[in-house]
GUKOLLO-400904 format. One record per atom (N, C-alpha, C): x, y, z; atom name; residue in three letters. Coordinates in steps of 0.1 Angstrom, whole numbers, plus 2048, in hexadecimal, padded with zeros to 3 digits. Each point is the difference from the previous one (the first is absolute). Layout:
# residues N
ATOM   u   v   w atomo residuo
ATOM   X   Y   Z    CA     ALA
...
***
This chain:
# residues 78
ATOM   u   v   w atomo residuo
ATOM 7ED 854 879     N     UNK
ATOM 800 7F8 80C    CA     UNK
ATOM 80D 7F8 800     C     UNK
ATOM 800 7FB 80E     N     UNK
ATOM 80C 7F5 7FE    CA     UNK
ATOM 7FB 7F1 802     C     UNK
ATOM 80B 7F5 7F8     N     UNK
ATOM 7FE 7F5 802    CA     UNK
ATOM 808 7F7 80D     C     UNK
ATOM 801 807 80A     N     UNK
ATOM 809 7FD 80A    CA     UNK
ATOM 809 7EF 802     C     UNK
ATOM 7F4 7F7 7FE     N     UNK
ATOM 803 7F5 800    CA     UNK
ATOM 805 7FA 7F5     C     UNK
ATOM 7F9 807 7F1     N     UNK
ATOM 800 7F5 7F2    CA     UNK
ATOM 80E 806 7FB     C     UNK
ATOM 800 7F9 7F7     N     UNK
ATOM 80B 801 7F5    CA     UNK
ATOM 7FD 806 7F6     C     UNK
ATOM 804 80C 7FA     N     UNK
ATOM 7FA 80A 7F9    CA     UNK
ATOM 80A 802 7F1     C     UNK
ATOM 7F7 7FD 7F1     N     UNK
ATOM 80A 7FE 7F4    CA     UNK
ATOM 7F6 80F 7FA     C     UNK
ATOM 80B 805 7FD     N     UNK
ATOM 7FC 80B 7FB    CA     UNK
ATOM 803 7FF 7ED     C     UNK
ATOM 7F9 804 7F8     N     UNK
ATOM 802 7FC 7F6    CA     UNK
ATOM 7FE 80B 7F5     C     UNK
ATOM 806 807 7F7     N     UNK
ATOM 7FF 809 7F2    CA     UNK
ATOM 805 7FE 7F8     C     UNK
ATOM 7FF 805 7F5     N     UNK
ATOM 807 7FE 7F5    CA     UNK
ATOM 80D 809 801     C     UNK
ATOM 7FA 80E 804     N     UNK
ATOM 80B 80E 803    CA     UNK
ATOM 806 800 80A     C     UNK
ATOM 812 801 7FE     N     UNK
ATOM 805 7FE 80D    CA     UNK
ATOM 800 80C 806     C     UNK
ATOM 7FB 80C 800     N     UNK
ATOM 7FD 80E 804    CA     UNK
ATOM 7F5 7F9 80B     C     UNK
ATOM 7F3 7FD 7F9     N     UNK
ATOM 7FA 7FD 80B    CA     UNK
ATOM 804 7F9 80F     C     UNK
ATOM 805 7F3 7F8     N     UNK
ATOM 802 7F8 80B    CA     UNK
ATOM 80D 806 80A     C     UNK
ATOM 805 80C 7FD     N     UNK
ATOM 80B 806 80B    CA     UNK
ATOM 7FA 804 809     C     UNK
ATOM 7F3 808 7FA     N     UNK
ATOM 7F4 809 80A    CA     UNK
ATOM 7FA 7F5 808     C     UNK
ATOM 7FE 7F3 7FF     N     UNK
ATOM 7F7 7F8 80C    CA     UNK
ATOM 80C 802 80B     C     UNK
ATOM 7F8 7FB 80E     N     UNK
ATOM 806 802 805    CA     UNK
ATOM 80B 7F3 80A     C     UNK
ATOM 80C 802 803     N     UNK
ATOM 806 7F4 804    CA     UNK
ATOM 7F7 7F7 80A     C     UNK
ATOM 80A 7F3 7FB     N     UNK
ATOM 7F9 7F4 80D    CA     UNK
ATOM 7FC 7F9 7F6     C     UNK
ATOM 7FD 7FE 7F7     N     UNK
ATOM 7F8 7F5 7F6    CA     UNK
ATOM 80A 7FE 7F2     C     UNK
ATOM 7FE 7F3 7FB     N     UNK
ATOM 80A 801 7F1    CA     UNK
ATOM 7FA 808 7F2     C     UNK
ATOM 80A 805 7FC     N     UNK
ATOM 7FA 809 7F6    CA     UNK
ATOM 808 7F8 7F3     C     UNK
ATOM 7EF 7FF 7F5     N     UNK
ATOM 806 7F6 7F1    CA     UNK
ATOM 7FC 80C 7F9     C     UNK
ATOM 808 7FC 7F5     N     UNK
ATOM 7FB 809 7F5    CA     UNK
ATOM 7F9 7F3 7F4     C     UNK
ATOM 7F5 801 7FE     N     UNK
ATOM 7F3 7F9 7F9    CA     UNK
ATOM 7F9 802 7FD     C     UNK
ATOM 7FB 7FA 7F5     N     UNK
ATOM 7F1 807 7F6    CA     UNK
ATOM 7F4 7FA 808     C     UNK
ATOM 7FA 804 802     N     UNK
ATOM 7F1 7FC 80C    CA     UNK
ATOM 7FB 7F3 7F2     C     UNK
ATOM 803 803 7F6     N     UNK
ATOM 7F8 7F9 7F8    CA     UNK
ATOM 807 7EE 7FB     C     UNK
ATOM 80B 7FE 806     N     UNK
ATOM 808 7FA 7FE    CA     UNK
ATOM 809 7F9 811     C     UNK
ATOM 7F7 7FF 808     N     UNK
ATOM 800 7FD 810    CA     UNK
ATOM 80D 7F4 802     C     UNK
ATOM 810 800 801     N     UNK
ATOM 806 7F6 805    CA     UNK
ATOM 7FF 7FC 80A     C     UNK
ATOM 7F6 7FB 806     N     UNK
ATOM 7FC 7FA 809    CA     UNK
ATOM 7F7 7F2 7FF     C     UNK
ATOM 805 7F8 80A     N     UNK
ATOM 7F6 7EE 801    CA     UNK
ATOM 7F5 807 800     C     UNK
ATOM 7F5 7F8 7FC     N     UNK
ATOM 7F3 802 806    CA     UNK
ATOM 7FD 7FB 808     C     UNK
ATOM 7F6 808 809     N     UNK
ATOM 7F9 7F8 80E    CA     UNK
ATOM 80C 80B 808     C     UNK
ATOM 808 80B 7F9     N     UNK
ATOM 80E 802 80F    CA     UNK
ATOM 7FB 80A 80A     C     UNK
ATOM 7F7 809 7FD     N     UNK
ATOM 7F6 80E 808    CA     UNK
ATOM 7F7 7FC 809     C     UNK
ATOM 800 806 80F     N     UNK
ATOM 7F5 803 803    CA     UNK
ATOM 7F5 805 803     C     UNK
ATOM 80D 810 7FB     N     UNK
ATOM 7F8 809 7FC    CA     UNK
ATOM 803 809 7F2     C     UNK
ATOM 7FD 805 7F8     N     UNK
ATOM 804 80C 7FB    CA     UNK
ATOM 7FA 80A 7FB     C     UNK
ATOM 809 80A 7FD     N     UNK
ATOM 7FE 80D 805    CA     UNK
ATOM 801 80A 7F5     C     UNK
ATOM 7FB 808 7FD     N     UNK
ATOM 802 80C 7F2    CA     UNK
ATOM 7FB 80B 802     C     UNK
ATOM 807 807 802     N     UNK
ATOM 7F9 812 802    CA     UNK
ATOM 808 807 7F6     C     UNK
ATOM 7F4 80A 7F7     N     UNK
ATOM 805 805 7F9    CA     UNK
ATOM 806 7FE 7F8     C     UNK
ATOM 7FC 7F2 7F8     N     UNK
ATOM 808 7F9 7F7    CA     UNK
ATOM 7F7 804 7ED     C     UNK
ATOM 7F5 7FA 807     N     UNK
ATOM 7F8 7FE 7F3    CA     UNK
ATOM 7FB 80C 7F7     C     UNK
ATOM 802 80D 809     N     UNK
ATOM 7FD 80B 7F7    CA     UNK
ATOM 808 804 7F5     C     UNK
ATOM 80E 7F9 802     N     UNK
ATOM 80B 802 7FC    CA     UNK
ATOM 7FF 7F9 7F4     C     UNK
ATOM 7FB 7F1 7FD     N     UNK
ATOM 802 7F8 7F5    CA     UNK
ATOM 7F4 7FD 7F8     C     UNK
ATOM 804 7FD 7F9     N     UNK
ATOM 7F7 801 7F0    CA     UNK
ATOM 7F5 7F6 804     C     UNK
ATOM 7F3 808 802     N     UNK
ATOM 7F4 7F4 802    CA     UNK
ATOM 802 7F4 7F8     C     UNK
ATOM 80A 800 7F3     N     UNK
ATOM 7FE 7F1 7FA    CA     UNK
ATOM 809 7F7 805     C     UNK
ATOM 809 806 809     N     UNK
ATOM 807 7F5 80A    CA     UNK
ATOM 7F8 7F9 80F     C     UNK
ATOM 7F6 808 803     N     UNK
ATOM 7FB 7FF 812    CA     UNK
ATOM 7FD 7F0 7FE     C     UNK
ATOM 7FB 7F9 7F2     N     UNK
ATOM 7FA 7F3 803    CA     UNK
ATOM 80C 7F7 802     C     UNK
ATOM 808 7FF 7F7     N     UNK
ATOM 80E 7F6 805    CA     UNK
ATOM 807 807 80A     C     UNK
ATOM 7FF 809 806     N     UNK
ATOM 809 806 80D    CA     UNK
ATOM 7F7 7F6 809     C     UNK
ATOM 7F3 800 802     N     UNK
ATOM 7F4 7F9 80B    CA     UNK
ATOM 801 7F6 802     C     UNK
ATOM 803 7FA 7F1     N     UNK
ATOM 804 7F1 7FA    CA     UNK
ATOM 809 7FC 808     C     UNK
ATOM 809 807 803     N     UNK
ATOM 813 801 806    CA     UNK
ATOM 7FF 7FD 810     C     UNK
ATOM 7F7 809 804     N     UNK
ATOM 7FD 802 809    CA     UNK
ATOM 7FC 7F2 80C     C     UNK
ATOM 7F3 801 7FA     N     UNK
ATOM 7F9 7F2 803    CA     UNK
ATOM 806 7F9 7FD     C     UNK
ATOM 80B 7FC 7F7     N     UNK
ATOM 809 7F0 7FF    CA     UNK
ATOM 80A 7FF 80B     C     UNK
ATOM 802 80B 807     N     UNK
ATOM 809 7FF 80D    CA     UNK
ATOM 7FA 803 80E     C     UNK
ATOM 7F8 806 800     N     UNK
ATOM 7F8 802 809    CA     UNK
ATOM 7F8 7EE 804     C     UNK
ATOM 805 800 812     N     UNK
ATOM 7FA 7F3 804    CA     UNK
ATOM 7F4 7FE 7FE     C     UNK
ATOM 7F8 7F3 801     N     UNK
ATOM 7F3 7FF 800    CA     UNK
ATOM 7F5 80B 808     C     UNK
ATOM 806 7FE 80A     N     UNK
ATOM 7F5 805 80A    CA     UNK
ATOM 807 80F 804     C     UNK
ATOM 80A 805 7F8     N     UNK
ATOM 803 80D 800    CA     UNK
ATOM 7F7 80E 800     C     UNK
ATOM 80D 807 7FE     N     UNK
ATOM 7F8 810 805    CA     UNK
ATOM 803 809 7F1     C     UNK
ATOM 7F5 807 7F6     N     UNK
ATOM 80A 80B 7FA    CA     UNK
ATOM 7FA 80C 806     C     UNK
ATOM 80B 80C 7FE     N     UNK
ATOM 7F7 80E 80B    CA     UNK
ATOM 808 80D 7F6     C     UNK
ATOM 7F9 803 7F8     N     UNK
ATOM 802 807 7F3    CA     UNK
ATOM 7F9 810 808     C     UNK
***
């Protein structure tokens, strides 16, 4: 889908991946488990096809990560 109006941070560890998203949003290269970001800064976020990829003994501090940036009354859509 598109985010027409929001501001879109795209984020991987692999910069392979993040060449394949696609333009219009900023692309970081970042460990999901390790989030440089304020907390409280999301209103929404977003993960497809992420978690099959990584080691079930990371998904809890990735969630951790997640929810420390993600606004209060935010959205996550996994």
């Amino acid at each position: 889908g598109q985010f027409k109006k929001d501001k879109v941070i795209a984020i991987d560890h692999n910069k392979r991946e993040l060449e394949e998203a696609p333009e219009g949003g900023l692309k970081i290269i970042m460990d999901a488990g390790e989030l440089k970001f304020l907390n409280n800064t999301f209103d929404t976020v977003t993960s497809f096809f992420t978690f099959m990829y990584i080691p079930k003994s990371e998904h809890q501090k990735i969630f951790k990560e997640i929810y420390r940036v993600l606004k209060k009354d935010g959205n996550l859509v996994l």
